[in-house]
C-alpha positions in Angstrom: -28.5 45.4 6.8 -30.8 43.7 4.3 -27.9 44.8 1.5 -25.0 44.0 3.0 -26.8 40.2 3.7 -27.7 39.9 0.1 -26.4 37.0 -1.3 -25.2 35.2 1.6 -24.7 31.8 1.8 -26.1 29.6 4.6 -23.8 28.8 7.8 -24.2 24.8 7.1 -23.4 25.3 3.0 -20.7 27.1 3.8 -19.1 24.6 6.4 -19.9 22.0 3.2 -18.2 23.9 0.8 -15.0 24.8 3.0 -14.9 20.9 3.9 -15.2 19.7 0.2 -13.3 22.3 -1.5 -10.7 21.7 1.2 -10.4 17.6 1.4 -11.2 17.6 -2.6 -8.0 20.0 -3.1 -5.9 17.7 -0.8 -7.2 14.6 -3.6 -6.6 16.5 -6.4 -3.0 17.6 -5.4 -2.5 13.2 -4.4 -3.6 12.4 -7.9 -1.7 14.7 -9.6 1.3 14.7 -7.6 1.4 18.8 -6.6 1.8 20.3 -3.2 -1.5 20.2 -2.1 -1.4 23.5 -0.2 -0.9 25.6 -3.8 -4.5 24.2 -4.5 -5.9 24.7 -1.6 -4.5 28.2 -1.8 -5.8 28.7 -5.2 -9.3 27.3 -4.2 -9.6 30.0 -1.6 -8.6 33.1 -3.6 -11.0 31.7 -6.6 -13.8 31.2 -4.1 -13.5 34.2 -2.2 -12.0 37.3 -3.8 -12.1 36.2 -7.0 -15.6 35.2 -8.2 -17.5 36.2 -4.4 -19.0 33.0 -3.8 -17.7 32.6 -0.4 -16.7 35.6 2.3 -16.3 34.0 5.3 -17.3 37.2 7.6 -20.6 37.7 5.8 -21.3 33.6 5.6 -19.8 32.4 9.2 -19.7 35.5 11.1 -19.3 36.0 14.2 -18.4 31.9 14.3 -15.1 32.1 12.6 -13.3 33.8 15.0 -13.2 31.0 17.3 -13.3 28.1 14.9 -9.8 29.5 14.1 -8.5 29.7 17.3 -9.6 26.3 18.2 -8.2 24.8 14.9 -4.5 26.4 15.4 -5.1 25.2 19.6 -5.6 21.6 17.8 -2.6 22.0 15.5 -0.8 23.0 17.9 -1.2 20.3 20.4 -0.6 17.8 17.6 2.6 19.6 16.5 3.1 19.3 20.6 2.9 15.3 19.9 5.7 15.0 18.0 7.7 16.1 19.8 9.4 13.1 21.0 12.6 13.7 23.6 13.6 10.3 22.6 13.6 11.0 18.7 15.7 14.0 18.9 18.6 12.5 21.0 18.4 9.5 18.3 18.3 11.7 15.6 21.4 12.9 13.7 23.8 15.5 15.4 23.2 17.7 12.3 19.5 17.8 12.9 20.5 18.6 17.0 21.8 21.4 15.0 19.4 22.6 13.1 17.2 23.1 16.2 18.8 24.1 18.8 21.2 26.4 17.4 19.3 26.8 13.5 16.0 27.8 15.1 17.6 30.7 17.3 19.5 32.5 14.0 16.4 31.4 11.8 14.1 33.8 14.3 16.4 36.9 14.6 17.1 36.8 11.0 13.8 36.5 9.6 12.7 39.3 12.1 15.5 41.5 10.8 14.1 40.6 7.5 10.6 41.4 8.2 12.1 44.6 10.2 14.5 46.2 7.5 13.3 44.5 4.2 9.3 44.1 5.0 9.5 47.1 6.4 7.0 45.8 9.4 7.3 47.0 12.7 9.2 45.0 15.6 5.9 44.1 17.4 5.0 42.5 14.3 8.7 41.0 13.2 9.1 39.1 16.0 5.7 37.3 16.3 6.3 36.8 13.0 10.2 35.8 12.6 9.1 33.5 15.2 6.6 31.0 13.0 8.8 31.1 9.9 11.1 28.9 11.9 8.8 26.2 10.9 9.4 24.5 7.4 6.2 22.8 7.1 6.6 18.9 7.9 3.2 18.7 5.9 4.8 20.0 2.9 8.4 18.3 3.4 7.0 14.9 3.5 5.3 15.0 0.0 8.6 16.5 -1.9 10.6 14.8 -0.3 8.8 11.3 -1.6 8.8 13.0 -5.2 12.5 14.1 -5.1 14.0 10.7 -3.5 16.8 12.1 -2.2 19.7 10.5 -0.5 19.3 9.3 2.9 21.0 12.3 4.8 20.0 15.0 3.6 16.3 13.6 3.4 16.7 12.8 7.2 17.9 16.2 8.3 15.0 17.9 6.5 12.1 15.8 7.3 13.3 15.8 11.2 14.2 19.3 11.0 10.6 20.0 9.8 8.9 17.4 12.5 10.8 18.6 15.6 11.0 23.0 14.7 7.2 22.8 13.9 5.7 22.8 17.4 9.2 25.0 18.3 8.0 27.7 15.7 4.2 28.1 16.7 5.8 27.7 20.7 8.4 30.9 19.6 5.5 33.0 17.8 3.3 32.3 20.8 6.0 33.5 23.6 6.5 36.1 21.2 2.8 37.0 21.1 2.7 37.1 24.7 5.5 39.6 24.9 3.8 42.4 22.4 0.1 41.8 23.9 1.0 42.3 27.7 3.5 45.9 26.8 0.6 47.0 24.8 -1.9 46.0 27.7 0.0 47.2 30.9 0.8 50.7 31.3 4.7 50.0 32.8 7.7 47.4 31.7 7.4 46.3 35.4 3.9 45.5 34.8 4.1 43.6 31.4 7.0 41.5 32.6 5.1 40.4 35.7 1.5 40.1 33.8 4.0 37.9 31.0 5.5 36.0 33.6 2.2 34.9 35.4 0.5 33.7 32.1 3.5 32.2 31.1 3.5 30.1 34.3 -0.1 29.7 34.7 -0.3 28.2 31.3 2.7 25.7 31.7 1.0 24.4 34.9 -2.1 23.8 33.6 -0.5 22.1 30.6 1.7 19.9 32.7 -1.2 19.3 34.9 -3.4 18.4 31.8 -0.8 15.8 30.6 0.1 14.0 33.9 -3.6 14.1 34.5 -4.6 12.2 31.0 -1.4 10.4 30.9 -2.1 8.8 34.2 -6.0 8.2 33.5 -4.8 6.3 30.0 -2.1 4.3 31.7 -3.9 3.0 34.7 -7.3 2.1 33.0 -9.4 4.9 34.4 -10.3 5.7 30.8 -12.1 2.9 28.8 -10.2 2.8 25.2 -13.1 4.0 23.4 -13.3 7.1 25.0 -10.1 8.1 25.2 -10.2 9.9 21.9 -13.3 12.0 23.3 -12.1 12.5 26.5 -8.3 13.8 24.9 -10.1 16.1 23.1 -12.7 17.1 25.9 -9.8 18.4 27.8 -7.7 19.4 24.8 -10.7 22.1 25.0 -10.9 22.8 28.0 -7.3 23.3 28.7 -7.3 25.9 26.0 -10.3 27.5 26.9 -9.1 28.1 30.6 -5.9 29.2 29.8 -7.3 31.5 27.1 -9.5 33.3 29.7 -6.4 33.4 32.3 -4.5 35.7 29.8 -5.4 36.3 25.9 -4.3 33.2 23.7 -2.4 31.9 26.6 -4.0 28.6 25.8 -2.2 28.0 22.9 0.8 27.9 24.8 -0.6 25.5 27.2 -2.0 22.9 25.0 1.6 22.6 23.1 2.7 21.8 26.5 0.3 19.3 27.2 0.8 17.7 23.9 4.4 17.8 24.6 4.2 16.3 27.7 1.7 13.3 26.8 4.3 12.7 23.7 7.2 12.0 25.8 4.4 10.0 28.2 5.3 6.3 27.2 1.8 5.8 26.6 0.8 2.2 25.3 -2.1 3.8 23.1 -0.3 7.2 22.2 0.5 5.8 18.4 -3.3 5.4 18.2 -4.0 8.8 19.1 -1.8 10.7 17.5 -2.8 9.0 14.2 -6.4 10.4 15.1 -4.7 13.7 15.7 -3.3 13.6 12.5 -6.1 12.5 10.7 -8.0 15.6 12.6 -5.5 17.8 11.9 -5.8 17.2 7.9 -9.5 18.5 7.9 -8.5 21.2 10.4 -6.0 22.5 7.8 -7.2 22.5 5.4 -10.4 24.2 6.9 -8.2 27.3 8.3 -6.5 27.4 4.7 -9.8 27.7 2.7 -11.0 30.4 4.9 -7.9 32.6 5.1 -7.5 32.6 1.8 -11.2 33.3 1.0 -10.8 36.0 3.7 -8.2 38.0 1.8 -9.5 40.8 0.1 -8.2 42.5 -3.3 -7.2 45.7 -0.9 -4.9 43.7 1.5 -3.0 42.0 -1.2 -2.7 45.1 -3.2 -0.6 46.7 0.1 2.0 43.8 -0.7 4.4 45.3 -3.1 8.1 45.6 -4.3 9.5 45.2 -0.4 7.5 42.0 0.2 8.5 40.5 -2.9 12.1 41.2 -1.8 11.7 40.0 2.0 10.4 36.6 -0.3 13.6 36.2 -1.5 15.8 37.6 1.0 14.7 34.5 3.1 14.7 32.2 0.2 18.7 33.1 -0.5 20.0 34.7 2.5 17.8 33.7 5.8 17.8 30.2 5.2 20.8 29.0 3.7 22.8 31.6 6.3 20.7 29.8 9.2 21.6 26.4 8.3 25.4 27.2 6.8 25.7 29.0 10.4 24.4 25.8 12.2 26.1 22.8 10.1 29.2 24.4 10.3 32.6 22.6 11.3 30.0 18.8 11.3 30.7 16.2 9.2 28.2 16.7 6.9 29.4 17.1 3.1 29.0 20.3 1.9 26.6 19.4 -1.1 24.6 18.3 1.3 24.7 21.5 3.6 24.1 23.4 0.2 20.9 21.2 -1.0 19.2 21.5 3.1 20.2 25.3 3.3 18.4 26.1 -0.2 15.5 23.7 0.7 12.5 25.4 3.0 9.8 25.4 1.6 7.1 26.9 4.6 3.6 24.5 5.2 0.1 25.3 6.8 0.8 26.3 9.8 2.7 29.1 9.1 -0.3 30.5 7.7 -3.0 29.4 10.2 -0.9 30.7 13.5 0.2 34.2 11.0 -4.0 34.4 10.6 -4.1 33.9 13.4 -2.0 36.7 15.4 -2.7 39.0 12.2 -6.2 39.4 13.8 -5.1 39.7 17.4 -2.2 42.3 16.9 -4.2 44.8 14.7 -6.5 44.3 18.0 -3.8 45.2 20.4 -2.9 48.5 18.6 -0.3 46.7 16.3 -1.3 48.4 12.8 1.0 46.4 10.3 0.2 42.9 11.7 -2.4 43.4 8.9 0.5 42.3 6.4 1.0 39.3 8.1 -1.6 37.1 6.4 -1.0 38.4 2.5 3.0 37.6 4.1 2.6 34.5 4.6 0.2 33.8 1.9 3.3 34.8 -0.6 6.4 33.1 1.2 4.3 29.8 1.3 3.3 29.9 -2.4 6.7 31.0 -3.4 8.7 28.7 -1.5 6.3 25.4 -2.4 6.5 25.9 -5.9 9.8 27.2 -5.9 10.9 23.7 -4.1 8.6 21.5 -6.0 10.3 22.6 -8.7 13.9 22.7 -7.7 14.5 19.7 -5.1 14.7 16.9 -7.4 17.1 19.0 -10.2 19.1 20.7 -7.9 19.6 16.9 -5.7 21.0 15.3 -8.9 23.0 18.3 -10.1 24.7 17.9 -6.5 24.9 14.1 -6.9 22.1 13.3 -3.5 19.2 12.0 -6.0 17.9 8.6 -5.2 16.5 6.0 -7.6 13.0 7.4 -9.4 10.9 4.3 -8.3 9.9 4.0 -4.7 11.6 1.3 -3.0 10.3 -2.1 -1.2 10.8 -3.1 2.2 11.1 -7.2 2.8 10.3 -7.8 6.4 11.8 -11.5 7.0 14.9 -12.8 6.1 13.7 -15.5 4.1 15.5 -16.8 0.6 12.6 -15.6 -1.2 12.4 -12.1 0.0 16.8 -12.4 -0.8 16.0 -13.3 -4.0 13.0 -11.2 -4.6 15.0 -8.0 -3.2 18.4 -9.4 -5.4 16.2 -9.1 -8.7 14.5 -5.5 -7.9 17.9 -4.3 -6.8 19.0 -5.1 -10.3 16.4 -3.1 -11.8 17.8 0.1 -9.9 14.7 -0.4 -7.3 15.8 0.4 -3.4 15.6 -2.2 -1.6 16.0 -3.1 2.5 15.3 -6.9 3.7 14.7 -6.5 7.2 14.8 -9.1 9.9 15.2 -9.4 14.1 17.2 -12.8 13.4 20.7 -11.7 11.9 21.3 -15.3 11.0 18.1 -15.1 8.9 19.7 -12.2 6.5 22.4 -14.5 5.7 21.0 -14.9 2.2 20.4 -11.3 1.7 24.2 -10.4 3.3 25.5 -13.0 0.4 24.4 -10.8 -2.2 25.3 -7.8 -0.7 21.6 -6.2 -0.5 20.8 -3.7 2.2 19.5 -4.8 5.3 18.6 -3.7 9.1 18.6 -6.0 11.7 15.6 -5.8 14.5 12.1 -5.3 14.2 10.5 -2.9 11.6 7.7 -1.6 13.9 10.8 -0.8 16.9 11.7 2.8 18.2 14.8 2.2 16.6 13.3 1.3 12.6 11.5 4.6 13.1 15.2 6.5 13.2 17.4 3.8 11.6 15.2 3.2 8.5 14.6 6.2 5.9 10.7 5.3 5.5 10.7 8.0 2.9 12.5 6.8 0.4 10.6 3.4 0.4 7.1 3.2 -1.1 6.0 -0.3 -0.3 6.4 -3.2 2.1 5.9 -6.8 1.6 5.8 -8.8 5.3 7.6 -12.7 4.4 8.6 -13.8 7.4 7.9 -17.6 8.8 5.4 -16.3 11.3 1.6 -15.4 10.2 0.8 -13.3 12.7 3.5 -11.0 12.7 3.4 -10.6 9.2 -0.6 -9.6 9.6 0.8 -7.4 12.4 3.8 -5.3 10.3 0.7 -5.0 7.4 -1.9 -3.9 9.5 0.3 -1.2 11.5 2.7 -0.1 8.4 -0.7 0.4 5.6 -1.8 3.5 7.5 1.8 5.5 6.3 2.1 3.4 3.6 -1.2 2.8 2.0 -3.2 0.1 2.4 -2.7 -0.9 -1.5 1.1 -0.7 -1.3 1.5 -3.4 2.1 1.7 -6.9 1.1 2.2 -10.5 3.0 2.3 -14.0 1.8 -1.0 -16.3 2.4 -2.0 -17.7 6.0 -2.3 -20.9 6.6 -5.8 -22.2 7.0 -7.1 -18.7 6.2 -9.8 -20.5 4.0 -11.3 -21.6 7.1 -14.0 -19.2 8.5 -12.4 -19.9 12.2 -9.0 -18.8 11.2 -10.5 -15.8 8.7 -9.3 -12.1 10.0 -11.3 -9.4 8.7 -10.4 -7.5 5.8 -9.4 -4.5 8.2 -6.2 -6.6 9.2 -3.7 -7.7 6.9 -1.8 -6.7 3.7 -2.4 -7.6 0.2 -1.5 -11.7 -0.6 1.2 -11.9 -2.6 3.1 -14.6 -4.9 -0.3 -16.5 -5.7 -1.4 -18.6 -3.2 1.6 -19.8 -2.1 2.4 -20.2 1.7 5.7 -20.0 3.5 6.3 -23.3 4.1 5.3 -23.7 0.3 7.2 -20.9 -1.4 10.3 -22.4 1.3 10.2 -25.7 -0.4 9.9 -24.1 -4.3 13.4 -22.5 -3.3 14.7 -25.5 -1.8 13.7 -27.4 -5.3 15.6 -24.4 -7.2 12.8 -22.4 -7.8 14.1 -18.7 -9.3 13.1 -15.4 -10.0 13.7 -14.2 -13.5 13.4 -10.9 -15.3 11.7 -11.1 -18.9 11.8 -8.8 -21.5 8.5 -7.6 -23.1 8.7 -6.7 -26.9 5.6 -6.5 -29.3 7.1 -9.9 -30.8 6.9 -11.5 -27.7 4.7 -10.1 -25.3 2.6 -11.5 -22.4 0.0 -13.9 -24.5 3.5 -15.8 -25.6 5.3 -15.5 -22.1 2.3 -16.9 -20.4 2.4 -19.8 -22.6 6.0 -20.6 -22.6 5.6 -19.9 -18.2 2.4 -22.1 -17.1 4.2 -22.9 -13.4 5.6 -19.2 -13.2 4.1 -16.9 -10.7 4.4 -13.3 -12.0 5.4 -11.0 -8.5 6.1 -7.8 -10.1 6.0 -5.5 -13.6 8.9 -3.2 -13.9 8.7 0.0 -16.2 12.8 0.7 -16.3 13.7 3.4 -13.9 10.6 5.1 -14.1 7.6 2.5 -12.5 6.7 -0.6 -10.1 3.9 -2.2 -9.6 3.9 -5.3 -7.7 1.7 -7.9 -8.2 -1.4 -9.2 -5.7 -2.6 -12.3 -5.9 -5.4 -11.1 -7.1 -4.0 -8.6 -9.7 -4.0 -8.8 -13.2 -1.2 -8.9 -15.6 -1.1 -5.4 -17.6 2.6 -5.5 -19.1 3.0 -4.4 -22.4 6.0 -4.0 -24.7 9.0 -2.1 -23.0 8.4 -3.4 -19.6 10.0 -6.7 -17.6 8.1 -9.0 -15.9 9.6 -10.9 -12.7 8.2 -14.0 -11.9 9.0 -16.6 -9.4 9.6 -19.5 -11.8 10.7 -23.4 -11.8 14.2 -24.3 -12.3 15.6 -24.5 -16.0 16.2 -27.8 -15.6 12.8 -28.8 -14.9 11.5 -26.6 -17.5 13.6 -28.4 -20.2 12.6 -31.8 -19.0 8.9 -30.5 -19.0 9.3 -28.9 -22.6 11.0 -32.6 -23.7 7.7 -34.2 -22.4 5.7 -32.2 -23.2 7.5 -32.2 -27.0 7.4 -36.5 -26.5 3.7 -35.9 -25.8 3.4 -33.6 -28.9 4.9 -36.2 -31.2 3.0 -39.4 -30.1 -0.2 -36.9 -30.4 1.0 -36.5 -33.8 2.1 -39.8 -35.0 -1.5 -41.2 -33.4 -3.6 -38.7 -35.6 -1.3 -39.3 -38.3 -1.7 -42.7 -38.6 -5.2 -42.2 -37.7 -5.3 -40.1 -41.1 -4.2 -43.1 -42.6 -6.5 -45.3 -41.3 -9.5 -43.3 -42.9 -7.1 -42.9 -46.0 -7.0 -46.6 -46.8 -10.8 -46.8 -45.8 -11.8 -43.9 -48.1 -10.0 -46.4 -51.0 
């Protein structure tokens, strides 16, 4: 016993080292722009059957078994929040598609796959045909940003990806269910009823959960600090009661009760689903670091010729047959049928639910679940790279590539934000000037710039805008407090950096300060509505400049005094608007917009200040003189 604990590494460093290697993989992959989950894959294999440092079974323990299951319960239940009744009838017909009739071919043919290709048994194919429905929403969302693609085809996969995700881990737990009550009960009479009853049993107590929370949160029997704790109190609970009803029967039940508190109406649900989220980001990326440490040099050797070929058998036949079969005889283009069906790349959850199950089946008498892990370990890594790769060629090759630079959202129809939008639209950046008033978009609808009319933060924004191809938002409308509103609820997907709004009035005042939590960026100096409303009125403008190394930003400051820079634009490749409080880094090769005076003003302040110049110079000149004659 003493040998085989040799070298183990305490319970509380190892919790450390799972949370930092995990989180600090996540960074690395923001920084550099990768899919995160190829790092956090490659962290795990380094740390665990590659150098040794970190075996979960010898470091946990016993303790790791049920940290998983509670971390895929979690998941779970936050896939179970999003899925939204209300967003899938306003989504797109083709992504209707892609669920109801995609996810049914996508299971049967990736179980025929694993069947006849994989060579796994149909215990096993079915559990797992049944997760690879899902295409990983928390790896869609970061290619999809990268590859700015065009608004269809980015809408059908990113909803496809939200809405099968919960669907997936649902179909693999049904399936799951199946296999472990035949293997349990002795006749087929017996495993139907024993199926039946947990089936049952678990959406009761899910329903029950969610009318039960739902309920507490809506009539104020819950104070708003707790209801966080007490969600996930019962999140617990839920699972752990159903899980001792029938074996992982509880998974089942808290994707219904996340389900059913989703399509709630709650006042507070954005709230917690955003702490959901946030939770479900460390859960991850937890479950990721230890499978893949878990893996051992034997179990990835058993993976050979027949799982690279079921790899790309669902790559280049699964997939794009799935979706062909479920976009066929729309209206969708077929370019754009071609770029979804070769596009799905597979996320975490494939692999935390496949870890999952592996463990459970191999329990139940199901031999080749073994495979399932190593699987799913190789169809995510393939298909992420593969992907991050290929979108953004493959998109323009087919003609569906947006613009490179992230676009801006303008919410207020103002004729700043018209102008503002006008002059990024000319330098190829997207832009959207967004307003509830149509009459206010008047100025925007003159120069035929994109707009949306109703509120950003509305139901309908969340389907009608495509957030993803936008990258920053700056909040000008004539009302203060609604522009402090669309920054403070927008930073949290957008980043807190990338949300802007003009000054408040009187915000100098301590009485009329918010605290830095609230609020976007300030942007176009200190300049207030009213302020910046009256500078357009006068014939104020916003003009482009040209940086060279003859004339660079020393000389355009000094020819600009009244301008007020708003933005540097590297040409089809970068944006970076300008704070307040920002400094001015434009080099040669880049345009600078600034909000500046009219022309005619500037000549008549060049002609003074040239008048000025002149009587300076004829005063010091005679002055010379002066001393001359004196001198003599």
């Amino acid at each position: 016993m003493a040998v085989e604990t040799a070298g183990a590494m305490a319970p509380v460093m190892a919790f450390a080292l799972v949370g930092a290697i995990g989180v600090g993989a996540q960074w690395v992959a923001w920084r550099l722009r990768l899919p995160a989950i190829v790092l956090m894959l490659l962290a795990g294999l380094v740390i665990g059957p590659g150098l040794g440092i970190f075996d979960p079974e010898r470091d946990i323990g016993p303790l790791m078994g049920p940290m998983i299951s509670i971390a895929v319960a979690i998941i779970l239940f936050e896939g179970g929040m999003t899925l939204n009744l209300h967003s899938l009838r306003e989504a797109a017909k083709g992504v209707r598609r892609l669920v109801l009739i995609g996810a049914p071919i996508g299971w049967l043919g990736s179980a025929l796959a694993l069947h006849y290709i994989a060579g796994l048994s149909w215990a096993s194919a079915a559990v797992f045909g049944g997760i690879m429905i899902v295409t990983g929403p928390t790896v869609i969302a970061p290619l999809l940003r990268t590859a700015r693609l065009s608004k269809r085809p980015a809408q059908l996969l990113q909803w496809e990806a939200i809405v099968n995700d919960p669907i997936g881990a649902l179909a693999a737990v049904l399936a799951f269910e199946v296999v472990l009550v035949i293997y349990a009960s002795e006749t087929f009479g017996a495993a139907i009823w024993d199926m039946g009853v947990g089936i049952a049993l678990a959406t009761v107590m899910g329903v029950a959960a969610g009318w039960l929370l739902s309920e507490g949160f809506r009539r104020g029997r819950v104070p708003e600090y707790m209801k966080v704790p007490v969600l996930f109190a019962s999140l617990l609970l839920v699972f752990a009661l159903a899980d001792s009803s029938l074996h992982e029967s509880g998974l089942l039940a808290v994707t219904i009760m996340g389900f059913y508190i989703a399509n709630a109406g709650l006042p507070s649900y954005t709230e917690l689903r955003r702490f959901k989220e946030h939770a479900t980001i460390l859960l991850v990326s937890g479950v990721f670091i230890l499978l893949a440490a878990s893996m051992d040099i034997e179990r990835l050797s058993l993976l050979g010729w027949p799982a690279l070929a079921f790899v790309v058998a669902t790559i280049l036949i699964v997939r794009p047959v799935t979706v062909m079969t479920s976009l066929a005889f729309s209206n969708i283009p077929m370019r754009e049928r071609l770029l979804v069906a070769f596009t799905g790349p597979r996320g975490v959850v494939l692999v935390a639910v496949a870890g999952l199950f592996s463990d459970r089946l191999v329990n139940a008498g199901v031999e080749d679940a073994a495979l399932l892990t190593p699987l799913a370990f190789a169809l995510v890594a393939a298909t992420v790279v593969l992907h991050g790769f290929t979108l953004r060629p493959m998109a323009r090759a087919l003609g569906l590539a947006g613009g490179q630079v992230p676009g801006v959202i303008f919410v207020g129809g103002s004729r700043f934000s018209a102008a503002f939008a006008a002059a990024l639209q000319k330098e190829e950046v997207p832009v959207l000037v967004v307003d509830a008033n149509r009459a206010r978009l008047r100025s925007a609808r003159e120069q035929g710039l994109p707009i949306y009319v109703g509120d950003i933060l509305s139901d309908g924004a969340e389907h009608g805008v495509e957030f993803i191809s936008f990258g920053r938002v700056i909040a000008t409308s004539d009302n203060d407090a609604y522009n402090t509103l669309v920054a403070t609820d927008l930073a949290p997907e957008f980043g807190r950096e990338h949300v802007y709004q003009l000054r408040r009035a009187k915000q100098e005042h301590t009485r009329h300060a918010l605290p830095a939590t609230l609020g976007g960026r300030t942007i176009a100096g200190d300049l207030r509505y009213l302020e910046l409303a009256r500078h357009m009125q006068e014939g104020w403008e916003i003009r482009a400049t040209n940086l060279t190394e003859e004339y660079g930003l020393d000389e355009w400051q000094a020819d600009n005094p009244e301008s007020i820079p708003l933005a540097e634009v590297t040409p089809g490749s970068a944006l970076r608007i300008l704070a307040a409080d920002a400094s001015l880094k434009a080099g040669a090769g880049m345009r600078l917009l600034a909000l500046s005076p009219a022309r005619e003003r500037v000549v008549e302040a060049a002609e003074r200040t040239g008048e000025e110049n002149a009587k300076e110079a004829a005063a010091n000149a005679a002055s010379d003189a002066g001393k001359g004659s004196t001198a003599d």
